[in-house]
N, C-alpha and C positions, 0 to 999 in steps of 0.2 A: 044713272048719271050723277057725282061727286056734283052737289051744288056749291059754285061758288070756285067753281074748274073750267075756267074754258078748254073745248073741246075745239082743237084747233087741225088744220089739215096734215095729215101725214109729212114728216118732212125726211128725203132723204139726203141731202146735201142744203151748200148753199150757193149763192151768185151774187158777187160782189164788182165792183168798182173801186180796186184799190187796195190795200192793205193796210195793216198795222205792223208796222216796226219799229224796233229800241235804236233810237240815237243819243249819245250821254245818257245814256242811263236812264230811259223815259222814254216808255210807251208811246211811238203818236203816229195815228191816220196819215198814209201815204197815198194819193191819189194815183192813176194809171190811166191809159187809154186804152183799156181794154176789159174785156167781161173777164173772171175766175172763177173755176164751177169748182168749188174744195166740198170735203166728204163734211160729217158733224164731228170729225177727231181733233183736237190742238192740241198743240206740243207745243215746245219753246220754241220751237222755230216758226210755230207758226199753223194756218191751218193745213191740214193732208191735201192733196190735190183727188179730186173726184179721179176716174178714169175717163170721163167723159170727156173732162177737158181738154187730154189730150186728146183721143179723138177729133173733136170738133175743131181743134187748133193745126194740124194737119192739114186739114180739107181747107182752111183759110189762111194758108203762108204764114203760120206763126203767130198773129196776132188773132183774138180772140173777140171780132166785134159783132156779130150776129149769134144766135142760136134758136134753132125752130123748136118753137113748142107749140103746144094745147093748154085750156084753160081746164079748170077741175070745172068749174060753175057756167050755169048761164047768166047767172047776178051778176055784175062786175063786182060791187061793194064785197062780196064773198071775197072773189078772187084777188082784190086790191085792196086791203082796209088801212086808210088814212085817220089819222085823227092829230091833236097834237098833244104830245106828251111832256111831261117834268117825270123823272128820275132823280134821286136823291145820290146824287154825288159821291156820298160818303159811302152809302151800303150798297146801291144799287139798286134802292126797292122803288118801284112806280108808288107816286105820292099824287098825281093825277091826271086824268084823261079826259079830253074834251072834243067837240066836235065846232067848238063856233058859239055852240046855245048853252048847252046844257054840258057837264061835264062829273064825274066819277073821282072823291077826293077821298084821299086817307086820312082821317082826322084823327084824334085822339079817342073821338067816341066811334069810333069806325069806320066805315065807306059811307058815305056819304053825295047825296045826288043835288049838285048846286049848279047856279047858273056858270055862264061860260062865256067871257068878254073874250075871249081868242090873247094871244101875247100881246098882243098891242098894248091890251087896258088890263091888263092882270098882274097887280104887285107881287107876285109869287113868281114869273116869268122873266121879272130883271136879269140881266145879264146873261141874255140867251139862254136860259136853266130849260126853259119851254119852248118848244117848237112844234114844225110839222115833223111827223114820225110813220111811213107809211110798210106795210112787209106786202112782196106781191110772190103770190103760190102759181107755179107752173110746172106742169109734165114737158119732161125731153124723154124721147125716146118712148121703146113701147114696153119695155121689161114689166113696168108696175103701173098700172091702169090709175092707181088712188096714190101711189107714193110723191110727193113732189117736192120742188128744189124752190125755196124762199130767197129772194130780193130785196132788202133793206135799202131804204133812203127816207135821208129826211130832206134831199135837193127837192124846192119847188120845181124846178122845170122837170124832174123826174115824174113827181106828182101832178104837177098837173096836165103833161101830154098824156101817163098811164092813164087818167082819170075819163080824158076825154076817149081816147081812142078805144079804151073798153068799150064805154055806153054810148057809141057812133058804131063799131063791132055789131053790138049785140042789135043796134035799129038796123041797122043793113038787110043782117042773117035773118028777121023775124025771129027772135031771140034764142038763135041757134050760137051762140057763145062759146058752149064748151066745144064744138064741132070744128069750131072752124081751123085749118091749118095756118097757122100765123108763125111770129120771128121777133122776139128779142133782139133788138138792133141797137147799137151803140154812138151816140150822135153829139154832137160837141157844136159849141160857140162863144163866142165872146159878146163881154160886155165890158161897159166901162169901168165896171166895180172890179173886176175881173183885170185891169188894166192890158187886155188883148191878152192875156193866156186862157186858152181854149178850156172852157170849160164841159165836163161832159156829162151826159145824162142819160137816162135806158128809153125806149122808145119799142111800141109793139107796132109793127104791119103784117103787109100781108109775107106769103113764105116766097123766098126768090124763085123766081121762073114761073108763078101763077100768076097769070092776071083777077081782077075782082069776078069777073063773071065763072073762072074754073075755082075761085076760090069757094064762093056762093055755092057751086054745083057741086062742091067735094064736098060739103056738110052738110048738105041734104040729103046725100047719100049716105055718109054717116048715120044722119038722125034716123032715116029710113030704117037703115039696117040692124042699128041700138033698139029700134021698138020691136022690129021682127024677131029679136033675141030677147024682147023684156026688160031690157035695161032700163028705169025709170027716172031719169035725170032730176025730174019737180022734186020727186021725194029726195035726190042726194042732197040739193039744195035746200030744201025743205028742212034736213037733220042738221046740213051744218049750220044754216044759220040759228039753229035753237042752240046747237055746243058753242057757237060762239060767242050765243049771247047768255052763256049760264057763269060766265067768271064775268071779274069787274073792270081786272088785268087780263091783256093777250100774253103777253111774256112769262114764261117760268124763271124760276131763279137759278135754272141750268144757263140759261141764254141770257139774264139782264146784263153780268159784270163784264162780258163781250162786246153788246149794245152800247152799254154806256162808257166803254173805254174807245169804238171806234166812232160812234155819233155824238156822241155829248163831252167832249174834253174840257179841260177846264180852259180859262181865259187864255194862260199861259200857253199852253197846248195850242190851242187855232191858233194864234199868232205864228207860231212856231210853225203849225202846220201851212199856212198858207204860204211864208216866207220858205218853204221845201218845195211846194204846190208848185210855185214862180219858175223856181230854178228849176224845176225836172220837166217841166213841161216847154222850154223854150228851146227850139225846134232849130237846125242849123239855117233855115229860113230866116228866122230872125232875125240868128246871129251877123248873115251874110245883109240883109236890109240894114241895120245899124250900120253896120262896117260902112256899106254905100253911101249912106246918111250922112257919116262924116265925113267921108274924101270927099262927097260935094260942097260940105258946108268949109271944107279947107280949099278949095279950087280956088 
């Protein structure tokens, strides 16, 4: 094993919330209300569309807001790794990584292992440069047992329903995690920051039409039948947590200038972005509530 390479999960696609597209002439994050399952290919137009997606967009009238998968790990932290990240703007290279305590800097004199005040208290983090930055690994379908399809977010409510419903998963299962049949679900709300446009975020339950007790019962027989055949789960667990902790960086430099063009825009950009955010997400509900809002206040 190449030290100093993280040794990260097979990935054969990805799954997003939203897009990137050119308006005047600039790049900028376009949010959706709905999941995209695109291949690893981009072009100028944009990423290739998986086949799955259409598939799974079919069986749900067009729009794209659940997908059942399986977990690679019985860890969550494997299958969800959160931390918060600074990216260097200009190049795109990860300049540090931290978890809250302790954090992984690129210094002059090299990588570097220092303390870790979180954004709040870290003069390096002004102007949003630093944030939460989490990728979650999940199988759809049964083609490739190890291949999996990657979920990027740096939305807190993303992060923190993932975080919890993993490790409430895996106490339920008796730490049957990768077994169990569960559903990428697509889930939205508002806040006042948000000024009522629904904001949206990824969410794991159970798969539709199991209740928790068939759910429970379809991974025990799973686990059952993985050991009958030898399949050794501790140990896959086991090897990725050691690849993923043999780099200092999770990102390669095939995937950073993607990352930091659709999570880390510059000032100009969110602005931009949000004020597209507003307008594409207001719903003829809205529209028709305003309207009534006024003929009353004119009666």
């Amino acid at each position: 094993m190449l030290k100093g390479l993280a040794i990260t999960p097979p990935v054969l696609g990805r799954i997003s919330i939203g897009r990137v597209v050119e308006k005047n002439g600039k790049r900028l994050p376009e949010k959706d209300d709905q999941f995209t399952i695109t291949s690893q290919v981009q072009t100028r137009d944009g990423w290739l569309l998986h086949p799955l997606n259409d598939d799974l967009r079919q069986e749900q009238e067009g729009k794209l807001r659940s997908i059942p998968i399986r977990l690679l790990f019985n860890e969550p932290e494997l299958n969800f790794r959160a931390d918060y990240s600074l990216f260097d703007r200009n190049t795109g290279r990860p300049l540090c990584v931290g978890n809250g305590e302790t954090c992984k800097r690129q210094t002059e004199s090299g990588i570097q292992s220092l303390p870790c005040p979180s954004p709040d208290s870290c003069p390096l983090a002004q102007g949003n440069a630093c944030k939460p930055y989490a990728r979650l690994n999940v199988l759809i379908g049964d083609d490739d047992s190890m291949g999996s399809f990657v979920f990027r977010t740096t939305g807190f409510n993303s992060i923190r329903t993932l975080t919890a419903r993993l490790n409430y998963f895996k106490a339920i299962s008796n730490n049957l995690l990768s077994c169990l049949p569960l559903e990428l679900r697509l889930r939205g709300k508002s806040t006042r920051q948000s000024r009522g446009t629904p904001i949206f975020y990824a969410d794991i339950t159970l798969r539709e039409g199991l209740s928790m007790p068939d759910t429970l019962l379809a991974a025990k027989q799973l686990h059952e039948q993985r050991q009958q055949t030898g399949f050794n789960q501790d140990a896959l667990d086991h090897i990725a947590s050691a690849g993923l902790g043999n780099g200092a960086f999770e990102e390669d430099e095939d995937d950073i200038s993607a990352i930091v063009e659709e999570f880390y825009p510059t000032e100009s950009r969110a602005n931009n972005d949000l004020k597209a955010h507003v307008l594409a997400e207001r719903s003829l509900a809205d529209k028709l509530h305003r309207k009534a809002s006024a003929n009353a206040s004119n009666a």
